[in-house]
C-alpha positions as CSV (number, residue, x, y, z in Angstrom):
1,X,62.3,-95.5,69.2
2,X,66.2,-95.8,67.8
3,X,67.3,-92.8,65.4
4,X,67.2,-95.5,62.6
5,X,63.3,-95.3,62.7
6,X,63.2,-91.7,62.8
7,X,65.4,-91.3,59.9
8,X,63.8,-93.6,57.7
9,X,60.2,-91.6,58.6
10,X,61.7,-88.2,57.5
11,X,63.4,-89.7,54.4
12,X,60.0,-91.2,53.3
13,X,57.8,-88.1,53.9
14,X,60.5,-85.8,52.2
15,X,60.2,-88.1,49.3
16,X,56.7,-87.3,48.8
17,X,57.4,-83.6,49.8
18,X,59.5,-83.3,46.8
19,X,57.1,-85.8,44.4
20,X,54.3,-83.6,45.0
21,X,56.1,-80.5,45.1
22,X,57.6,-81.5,41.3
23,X,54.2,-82.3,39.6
24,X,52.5,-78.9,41.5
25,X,55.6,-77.1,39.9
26,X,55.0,-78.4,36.5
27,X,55.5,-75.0,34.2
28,X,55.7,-72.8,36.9
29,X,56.4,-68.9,36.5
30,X,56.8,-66.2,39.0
31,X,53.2,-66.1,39.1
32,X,52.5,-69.5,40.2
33,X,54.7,-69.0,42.5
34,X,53.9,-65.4,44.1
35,X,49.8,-66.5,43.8
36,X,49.5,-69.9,42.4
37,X,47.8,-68.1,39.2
38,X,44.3,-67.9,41.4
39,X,43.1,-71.5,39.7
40,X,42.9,-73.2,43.3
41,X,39.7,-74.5,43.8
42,X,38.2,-73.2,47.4
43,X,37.8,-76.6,49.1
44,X,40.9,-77.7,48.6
45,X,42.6,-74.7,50.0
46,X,39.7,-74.6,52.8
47,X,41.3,-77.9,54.1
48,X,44.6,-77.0,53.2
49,X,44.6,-74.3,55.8
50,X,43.7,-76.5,58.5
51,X,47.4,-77.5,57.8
52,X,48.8,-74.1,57.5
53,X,47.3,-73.0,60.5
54,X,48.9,-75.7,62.4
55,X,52.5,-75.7,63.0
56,X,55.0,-78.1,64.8
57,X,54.3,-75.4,67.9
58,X,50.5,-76.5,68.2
59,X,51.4,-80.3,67.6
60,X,53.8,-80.3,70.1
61,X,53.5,-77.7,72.6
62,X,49.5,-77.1,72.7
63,X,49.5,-80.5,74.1
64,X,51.8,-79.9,76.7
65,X,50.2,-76.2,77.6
66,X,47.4,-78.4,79.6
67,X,49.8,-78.7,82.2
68,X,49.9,-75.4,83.2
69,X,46.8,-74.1,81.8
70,X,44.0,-76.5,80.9
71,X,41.7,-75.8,78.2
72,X,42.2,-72.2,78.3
73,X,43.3,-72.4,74.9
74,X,40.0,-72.8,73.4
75,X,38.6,-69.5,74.5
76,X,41.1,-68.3,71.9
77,X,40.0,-70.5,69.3
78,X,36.5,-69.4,69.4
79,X,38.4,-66.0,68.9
80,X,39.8,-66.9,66.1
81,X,36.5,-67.8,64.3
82,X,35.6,-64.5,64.8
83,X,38.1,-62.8,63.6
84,X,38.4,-65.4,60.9
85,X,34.7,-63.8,60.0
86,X,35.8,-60.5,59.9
87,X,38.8,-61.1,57.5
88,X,36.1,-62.7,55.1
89,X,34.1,-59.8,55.2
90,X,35.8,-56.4,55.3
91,X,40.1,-57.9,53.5
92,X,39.5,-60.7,51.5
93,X,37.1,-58.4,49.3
94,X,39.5,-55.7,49.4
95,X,42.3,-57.4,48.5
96,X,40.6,-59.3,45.2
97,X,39.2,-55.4,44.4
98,X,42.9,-54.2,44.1
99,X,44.5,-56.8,42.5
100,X,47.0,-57.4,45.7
101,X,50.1,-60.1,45.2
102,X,51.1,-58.9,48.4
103,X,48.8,-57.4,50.5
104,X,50.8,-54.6,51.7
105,X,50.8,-52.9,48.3
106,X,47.5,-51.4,50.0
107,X,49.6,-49.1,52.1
108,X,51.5,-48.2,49.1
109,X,47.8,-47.0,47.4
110,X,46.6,-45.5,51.0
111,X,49.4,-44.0,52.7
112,X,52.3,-44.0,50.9
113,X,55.8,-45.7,49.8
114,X,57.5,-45.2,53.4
115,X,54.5,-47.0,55.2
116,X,54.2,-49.5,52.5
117,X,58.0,-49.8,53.3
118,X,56.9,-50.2,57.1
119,X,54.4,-52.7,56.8
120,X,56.6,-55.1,54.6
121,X,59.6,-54.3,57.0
122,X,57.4,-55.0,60.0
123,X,56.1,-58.9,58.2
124,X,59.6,-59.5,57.5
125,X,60.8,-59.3,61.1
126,X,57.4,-60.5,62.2
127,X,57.3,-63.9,60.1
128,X,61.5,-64.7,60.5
129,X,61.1,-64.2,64.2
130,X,58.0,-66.2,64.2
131,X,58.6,-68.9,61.9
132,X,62.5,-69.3,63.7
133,X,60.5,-70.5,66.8
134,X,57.9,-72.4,65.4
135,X,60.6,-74.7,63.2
136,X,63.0,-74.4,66.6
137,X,60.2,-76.8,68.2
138,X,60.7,-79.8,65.5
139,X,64.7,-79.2,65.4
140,X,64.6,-79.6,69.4
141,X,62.5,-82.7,69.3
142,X,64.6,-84.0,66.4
143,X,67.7,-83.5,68.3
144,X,66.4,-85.2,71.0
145,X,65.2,-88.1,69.0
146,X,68.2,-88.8,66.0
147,X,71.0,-86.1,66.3
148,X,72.0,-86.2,69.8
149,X,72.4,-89.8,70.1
150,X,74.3,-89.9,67.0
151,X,76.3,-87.1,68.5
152,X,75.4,-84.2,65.9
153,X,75.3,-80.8,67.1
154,X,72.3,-78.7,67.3
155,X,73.7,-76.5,64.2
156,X,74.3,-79.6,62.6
157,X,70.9,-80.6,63.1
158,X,69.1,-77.1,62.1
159,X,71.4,-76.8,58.9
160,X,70.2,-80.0,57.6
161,X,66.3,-79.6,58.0
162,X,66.8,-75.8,56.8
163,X,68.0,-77.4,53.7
164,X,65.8,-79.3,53.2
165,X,62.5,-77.3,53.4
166,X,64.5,-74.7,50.8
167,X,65.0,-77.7,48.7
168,X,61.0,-78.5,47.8
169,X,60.6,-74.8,48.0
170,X,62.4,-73.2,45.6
171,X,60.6,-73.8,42.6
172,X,56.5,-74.2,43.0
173,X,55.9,-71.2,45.7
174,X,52.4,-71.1,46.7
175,X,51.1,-73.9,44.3
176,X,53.3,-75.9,45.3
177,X,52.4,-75.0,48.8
178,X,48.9,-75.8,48.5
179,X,49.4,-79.0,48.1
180,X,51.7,-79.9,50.2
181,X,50.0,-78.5,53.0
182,X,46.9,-80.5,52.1
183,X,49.1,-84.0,52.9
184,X,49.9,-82.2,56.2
185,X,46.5,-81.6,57.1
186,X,45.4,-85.0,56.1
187,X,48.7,-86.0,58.4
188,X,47.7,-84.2,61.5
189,X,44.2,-84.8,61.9
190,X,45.5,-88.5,61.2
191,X,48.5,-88.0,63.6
192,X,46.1,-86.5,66.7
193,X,43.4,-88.8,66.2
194,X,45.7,-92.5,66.2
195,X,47.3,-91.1,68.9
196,X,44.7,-90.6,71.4
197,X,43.3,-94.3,70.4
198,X,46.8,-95.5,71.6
199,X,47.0,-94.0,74.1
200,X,43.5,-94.8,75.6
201,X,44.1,-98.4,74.6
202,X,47.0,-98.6,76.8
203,X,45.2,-97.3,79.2
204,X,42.1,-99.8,78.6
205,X,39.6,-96.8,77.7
206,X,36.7,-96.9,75.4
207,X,35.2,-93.9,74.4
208,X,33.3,-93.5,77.2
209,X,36.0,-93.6,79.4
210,X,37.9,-91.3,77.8
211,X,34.9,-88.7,77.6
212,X,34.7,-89.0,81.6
213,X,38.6,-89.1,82.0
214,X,39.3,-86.0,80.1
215,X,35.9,-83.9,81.2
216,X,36.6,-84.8,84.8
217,X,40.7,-84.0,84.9
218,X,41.7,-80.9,86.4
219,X,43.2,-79.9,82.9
220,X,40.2,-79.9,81.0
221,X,38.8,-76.3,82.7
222,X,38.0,-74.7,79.2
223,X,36.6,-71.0,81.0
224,X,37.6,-68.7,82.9
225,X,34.9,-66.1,83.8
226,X,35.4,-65.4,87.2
227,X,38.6,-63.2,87.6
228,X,39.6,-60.3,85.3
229,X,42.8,-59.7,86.1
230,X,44.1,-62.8,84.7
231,X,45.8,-63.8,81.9
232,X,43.5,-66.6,81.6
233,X,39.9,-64.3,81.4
234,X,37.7,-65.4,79.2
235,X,37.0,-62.5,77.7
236,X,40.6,-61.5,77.5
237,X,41.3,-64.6,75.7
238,X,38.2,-64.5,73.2
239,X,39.1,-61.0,71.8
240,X,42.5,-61.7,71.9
241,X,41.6,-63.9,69.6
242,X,39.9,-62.3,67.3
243,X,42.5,-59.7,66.8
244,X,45.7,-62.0,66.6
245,X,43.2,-64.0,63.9
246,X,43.3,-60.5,61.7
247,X,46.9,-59.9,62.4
248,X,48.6,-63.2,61.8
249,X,46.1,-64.2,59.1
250,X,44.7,-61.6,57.5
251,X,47.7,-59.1,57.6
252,X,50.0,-61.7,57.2
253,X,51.3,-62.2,53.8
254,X,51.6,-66.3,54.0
255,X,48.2,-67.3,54.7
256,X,46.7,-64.5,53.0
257,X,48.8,-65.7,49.7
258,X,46.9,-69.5,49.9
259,X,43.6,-67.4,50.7
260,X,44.4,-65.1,47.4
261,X,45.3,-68.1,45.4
262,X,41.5,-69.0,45.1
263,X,39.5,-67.9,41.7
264,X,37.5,-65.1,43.4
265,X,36.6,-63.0,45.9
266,X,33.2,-64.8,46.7
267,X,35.5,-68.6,46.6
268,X,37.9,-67.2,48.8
269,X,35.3,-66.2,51.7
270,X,34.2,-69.4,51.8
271,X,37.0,-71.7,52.1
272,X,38.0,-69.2,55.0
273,X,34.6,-69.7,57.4
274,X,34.8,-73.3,56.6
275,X,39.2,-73.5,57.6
276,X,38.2,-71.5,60.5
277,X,35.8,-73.8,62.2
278,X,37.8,-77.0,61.1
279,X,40.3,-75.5,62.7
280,X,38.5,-74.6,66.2
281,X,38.0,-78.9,66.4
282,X,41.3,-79.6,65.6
283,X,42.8,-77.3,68.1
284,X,40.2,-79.3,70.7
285,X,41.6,-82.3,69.7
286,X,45.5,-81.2,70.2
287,X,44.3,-80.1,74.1
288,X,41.8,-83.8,74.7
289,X,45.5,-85.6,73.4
290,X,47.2,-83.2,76.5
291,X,45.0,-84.3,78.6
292,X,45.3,-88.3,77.9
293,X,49.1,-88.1,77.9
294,X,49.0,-86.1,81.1
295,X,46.5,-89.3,82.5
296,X,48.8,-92.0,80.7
297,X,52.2,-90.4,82.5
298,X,50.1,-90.3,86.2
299,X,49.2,-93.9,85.8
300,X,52.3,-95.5,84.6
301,X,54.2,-93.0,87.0
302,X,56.5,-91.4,84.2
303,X,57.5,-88.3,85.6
304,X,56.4,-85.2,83.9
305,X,59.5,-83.0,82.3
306,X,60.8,-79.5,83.0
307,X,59.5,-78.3,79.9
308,X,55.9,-78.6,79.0
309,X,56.5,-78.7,75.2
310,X,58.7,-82.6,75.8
311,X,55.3,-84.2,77.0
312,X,53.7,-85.6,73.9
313,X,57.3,-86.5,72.7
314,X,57.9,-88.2,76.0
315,X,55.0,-90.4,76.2
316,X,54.9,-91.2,72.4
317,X,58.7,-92.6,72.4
318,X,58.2,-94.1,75.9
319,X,59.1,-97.8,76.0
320,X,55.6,-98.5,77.2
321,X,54.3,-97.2,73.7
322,X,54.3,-99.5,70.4
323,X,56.7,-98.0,68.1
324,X,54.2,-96.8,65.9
325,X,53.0,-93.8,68.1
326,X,56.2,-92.6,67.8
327,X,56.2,-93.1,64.1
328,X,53.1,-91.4,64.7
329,X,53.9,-88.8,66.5
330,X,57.3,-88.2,64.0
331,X,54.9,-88.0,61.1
332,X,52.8,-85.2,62.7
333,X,55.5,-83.3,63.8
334,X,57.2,-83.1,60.8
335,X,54.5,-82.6,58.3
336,X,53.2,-79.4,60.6
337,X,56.9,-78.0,61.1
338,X,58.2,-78.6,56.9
339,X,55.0,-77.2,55.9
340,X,55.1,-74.4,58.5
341,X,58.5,-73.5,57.2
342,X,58.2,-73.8,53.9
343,X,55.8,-71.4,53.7
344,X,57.2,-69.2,55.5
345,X,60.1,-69.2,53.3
346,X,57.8,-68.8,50.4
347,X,56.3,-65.8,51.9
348,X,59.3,-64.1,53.3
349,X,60.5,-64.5,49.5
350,X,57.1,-63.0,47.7
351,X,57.3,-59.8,50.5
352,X,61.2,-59.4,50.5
353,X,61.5,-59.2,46.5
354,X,58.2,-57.7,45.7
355,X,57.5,-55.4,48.5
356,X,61.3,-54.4,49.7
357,X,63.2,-55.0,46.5
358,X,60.3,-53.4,44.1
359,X,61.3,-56.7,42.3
360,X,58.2,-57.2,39.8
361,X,58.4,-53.0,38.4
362,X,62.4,-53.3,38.4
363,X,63.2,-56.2,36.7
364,X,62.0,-58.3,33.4
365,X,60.5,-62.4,33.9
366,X,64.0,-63.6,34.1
367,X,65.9,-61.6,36.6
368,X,63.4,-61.5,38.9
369,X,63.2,-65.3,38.4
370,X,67.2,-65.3,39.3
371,X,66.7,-62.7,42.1
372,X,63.9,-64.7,43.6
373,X,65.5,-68.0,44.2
374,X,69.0,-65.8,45.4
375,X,66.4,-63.8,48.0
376,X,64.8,-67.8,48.5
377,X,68.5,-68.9,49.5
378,X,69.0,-66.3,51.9
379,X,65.9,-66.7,54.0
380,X,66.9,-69.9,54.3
381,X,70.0,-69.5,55.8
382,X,68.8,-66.2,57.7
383,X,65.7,-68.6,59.6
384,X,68.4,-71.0,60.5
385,X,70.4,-68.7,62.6
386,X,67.4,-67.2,64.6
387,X,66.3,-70.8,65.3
388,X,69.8,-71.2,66.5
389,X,69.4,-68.1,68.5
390,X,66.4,-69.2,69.8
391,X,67.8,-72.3,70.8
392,X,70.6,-71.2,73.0
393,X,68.4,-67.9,74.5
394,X,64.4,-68.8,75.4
395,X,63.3,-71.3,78.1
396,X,59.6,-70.4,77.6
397,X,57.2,-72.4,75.9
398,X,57.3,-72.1,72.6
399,X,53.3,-71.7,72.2
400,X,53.8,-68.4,74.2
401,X,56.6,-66.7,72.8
402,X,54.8,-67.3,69.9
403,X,52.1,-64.8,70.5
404,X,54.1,-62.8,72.3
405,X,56.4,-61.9,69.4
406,X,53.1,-61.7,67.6
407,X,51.5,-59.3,69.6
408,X,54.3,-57.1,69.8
409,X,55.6,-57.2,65.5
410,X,51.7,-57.6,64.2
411,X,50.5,-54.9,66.4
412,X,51.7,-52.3,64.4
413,X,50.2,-54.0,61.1
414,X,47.1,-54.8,62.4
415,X,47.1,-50.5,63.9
416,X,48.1,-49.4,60.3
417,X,45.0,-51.4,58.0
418,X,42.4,-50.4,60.7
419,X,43.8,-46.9,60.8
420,X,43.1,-47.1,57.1
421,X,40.3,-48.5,56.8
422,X,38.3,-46.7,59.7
423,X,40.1,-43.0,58.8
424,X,40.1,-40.9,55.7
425,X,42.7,-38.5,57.5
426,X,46.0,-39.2,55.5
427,X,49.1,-39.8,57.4
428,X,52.3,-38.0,57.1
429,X,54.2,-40.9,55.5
430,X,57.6,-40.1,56.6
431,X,56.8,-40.4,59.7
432,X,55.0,-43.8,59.8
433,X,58.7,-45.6,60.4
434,X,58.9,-43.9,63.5
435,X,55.5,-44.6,65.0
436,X,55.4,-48.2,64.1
437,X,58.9,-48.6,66.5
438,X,57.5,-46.2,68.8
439,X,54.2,-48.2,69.5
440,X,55.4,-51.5,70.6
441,X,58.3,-49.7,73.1
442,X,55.0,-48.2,74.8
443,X,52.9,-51.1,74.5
444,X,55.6,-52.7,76.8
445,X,55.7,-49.6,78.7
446,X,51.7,-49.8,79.4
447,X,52.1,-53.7,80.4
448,X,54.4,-52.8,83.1
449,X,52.9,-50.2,84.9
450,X,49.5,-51.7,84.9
451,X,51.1,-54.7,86.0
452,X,52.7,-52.7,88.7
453,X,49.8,-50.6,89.7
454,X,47.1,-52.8,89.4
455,X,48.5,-56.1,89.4
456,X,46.7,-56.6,86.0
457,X,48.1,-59.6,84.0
458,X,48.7,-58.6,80.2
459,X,47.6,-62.0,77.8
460,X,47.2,-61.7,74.4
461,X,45.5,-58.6,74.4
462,X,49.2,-56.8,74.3
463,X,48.6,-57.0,70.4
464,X,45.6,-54.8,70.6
465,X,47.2,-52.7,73.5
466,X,49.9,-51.9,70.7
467,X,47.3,-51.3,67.1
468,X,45.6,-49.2,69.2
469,X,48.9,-47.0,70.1
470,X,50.0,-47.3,66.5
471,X,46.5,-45.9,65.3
472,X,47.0,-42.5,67.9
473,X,50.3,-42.3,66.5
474,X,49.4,-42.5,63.2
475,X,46.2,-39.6,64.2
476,X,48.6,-37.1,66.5
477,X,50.7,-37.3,63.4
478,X,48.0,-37.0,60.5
479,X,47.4,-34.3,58.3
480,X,44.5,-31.9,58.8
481,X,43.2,-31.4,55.0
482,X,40.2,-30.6,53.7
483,X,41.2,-31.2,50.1
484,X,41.9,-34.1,50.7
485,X,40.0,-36.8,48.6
486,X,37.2,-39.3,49.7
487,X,38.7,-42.4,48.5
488,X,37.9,-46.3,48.4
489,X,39.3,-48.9,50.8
């Protein structure tokens, strides 16, 4: 696939990016763009989220994590339906009770200004960090494809696509964001779909054959129940789950701002059970493609790259393909990795001038308008240099550091709200700061020395390794009062 093709694919799906940002961004305010004004209608956000949810990080490297470790994925997923559940029941309400544009104001009203200060502190490095990887994924498979055989840096490269995802950004915030990320679900499931019908076509499969191919590979072993001290434990995995669903989706300000764009409480639950489980088959369907690209590269003999996350780019703009998978597989990419990133941007924004800057109590509609899209800018150009950092540091997959940075920036968030929701004792605010560094530094701590004296792997589970340090901090350091008022969560 020549460069040429690739360009013309971006240029054509930015175009609509930006057409259906503009009429989503029709009289916006700061309120359309901090909440959407709560007018979205719950189906259309439920199917939207399959598209948040997704990010050039699942389309590209999920199907290359088969490799190395099967299915295993989906023990997660069923994870995430859980804790998917538990937002619905015990945040969402809370958040629509309290009014929340960002959803860290709640540890303004429970704790106090230095661990609302915390919390937004803790997103902030949380969702740059994060996002900088995920959108590193489509600038390295971009590079690969268009810039490096036009002889364009990597900089180059990230400078460009930075641009433009702060270019249909700036104005319609999470309206605008809505739907967008609607074409990108519509895009993926498309994108996943066509390209496992290629694929088996090439390899003269019906759907019979591909059932028997894929449940009879090595790579399809879903469960793992037999040994404990792996990383790959069922168990492990499943409540790993659940918890890094609570942290990176309910505690995290960018999908909870689509969730709180919905007219209610009661609308908002429900477009959340139903994402969730639309999500779980999507997620199958990312690891079935690993599989069939991992079958197509054994029978045509292409050999299998260093790193697992160039697989489905590999076989898609292989010369054996029709150029239309990798139109395919260009269109998927992109529409997970702009979205991704743009709402990231638009969240980053929303916490950084109403949380950290006090924005919406400082200044009138107009300057806050003017500081927004000056904060907007700046994220913009602050994501680009971690994914450049990123770029020239990590030689992991990009799936894992992923949830590794998670587990060690969310754990703290995810530690504060339970702290507060399970415990009247109030906290001595001032020193919040110092236990929500201090927690991840032991978490680590704990990893290593069980791993040295046990030879127990730490998965996912480090995240709730870490809340659960953060809520003893948070207790040692409490206040013993018995004046002190029974309030509402």
């Amino acid at each position: 696939m020549s460069p040429v093709t690739v360009i013309i694919t971006i240029a054509v799906y930015f175009l609509l990016l930006i057409a259906i940002s503009a009429v989503a961004s029709r009289g916006s305010n700061n309120d359309t763009f901090f909440t959407g004004n709560r007018r979205t209608p719950w189906p259309l956000v439920a199917v939207a989220m399959i598209g948040a949810a997704i990010s050039g990080v699942t389309f590209v490297s999920v199907p290359g994590m088969v490799v190395a470790k099967g299915h295993a994925y989906l023990q997660m997923a069923l994870g995430f339906i859980a804790g998917y559940i538990i937002i619905a029941a015990v945040l969402v309400p809370m958040f629509y009770r309290r009014g929340l544009v960002s959803i860290y104001s709640y540890l303004d009203q429970r704790f106090g200004r230095q661990s609302y200060r915390s919390g937004a502190w803790i997103f902030f490095i949380s969702k740059i960090t994060g996002a900088s990887v995920r959108f590193f994924v489509v600038c390295a498979v971009l590079q690969i494809l268009v810039f490096r055989p036009l002889g364009v840096p990597f900089e180059l490269n990230v400078l460009v696509t930075v641009a433009l995802i702060w270019l249909y950004t700036a104005r319609g915030g999470v309206k605008a964001l809505i739907w967008t990320d609607l074409l990108k679900s519509l895009c993926l499931i498309g994108s996943v779909t066509l390209s496992i019908w290629f694929v088996a076509t090439n390899l003269g499969m019906g759907p019979k054959e591909v059932a028997d191919a894929v449940s009879g590979h090595a790579t399809s072993k879903a469960f793992h129940f037999s040994d404990p001290m792996s990383g790959q434990w069922f168990w492990k995995q499943f409540i790993a789950g659940i918890f890094l669903a609570i942290a990176t989706n309910g505690l995290d300000q960018d999908m909870m701002q689509r969730h709180l764009s919905c007219a209610d409480s009661r609308s908002s639950r429900k477009n959340m059970i139903v994402s969730s489980v639309m999500q779980f088959f999507i997620i199958a369907m990312f690891l079935i493609l690993g599989t069939m690209l991992v079958i197509y590269a054994e029978s045509t003999g292409i050999e299998m790259p260093e790193k697992s996350d160039e697989l489905f780019g590999l076989i898609a703009s292989h010369e054996s393909m029709p150029i239309v998978v990798g139109i395919i597989f260009v269109v998927g990419l992109i529409s997970a990795s702009y979205s991704a990133a743009g709402s990231a941007l638009t969240s980053l924004t929303t916490s950084f001038t109403v949380d950290i800057l006090n924005g919406r109590e400082r200044w009138e509609e107009k300057q806050l308008s003017r500081v927004r899209r000056l904060v907007h800018l700046l994220m913009a150009a602050l994501m680009g240099a971690f994914i450049i950092a990123f770029h020239h540091l990590s030689n992991d997959d990009a799936i894992s550091a992923v949830y590794t940075l998670a587990s060690y920036t969310y754990g703290p968030i995810l530690g504060l709200f339970a702290y507060g929701l399970a415990s009247r004792r109030p906290v001595r605010d001032a020193l919040v700061p110092f236990v929500c560094i201090a927690a991840p530094v032991a978490s680590w701590g704990v990893t290593q020395l069980m791993l040295r004296q046990w030879g127990y792997e730490t998965g996912f589970e480090l995240l709730l390794i870490n809340a659960l340090l953060t809520m003893a901090g948070l207790y040692l350091t409490s206040i013993k009062s018995t004046s002190y008022a029974t309030q509402s969560v």
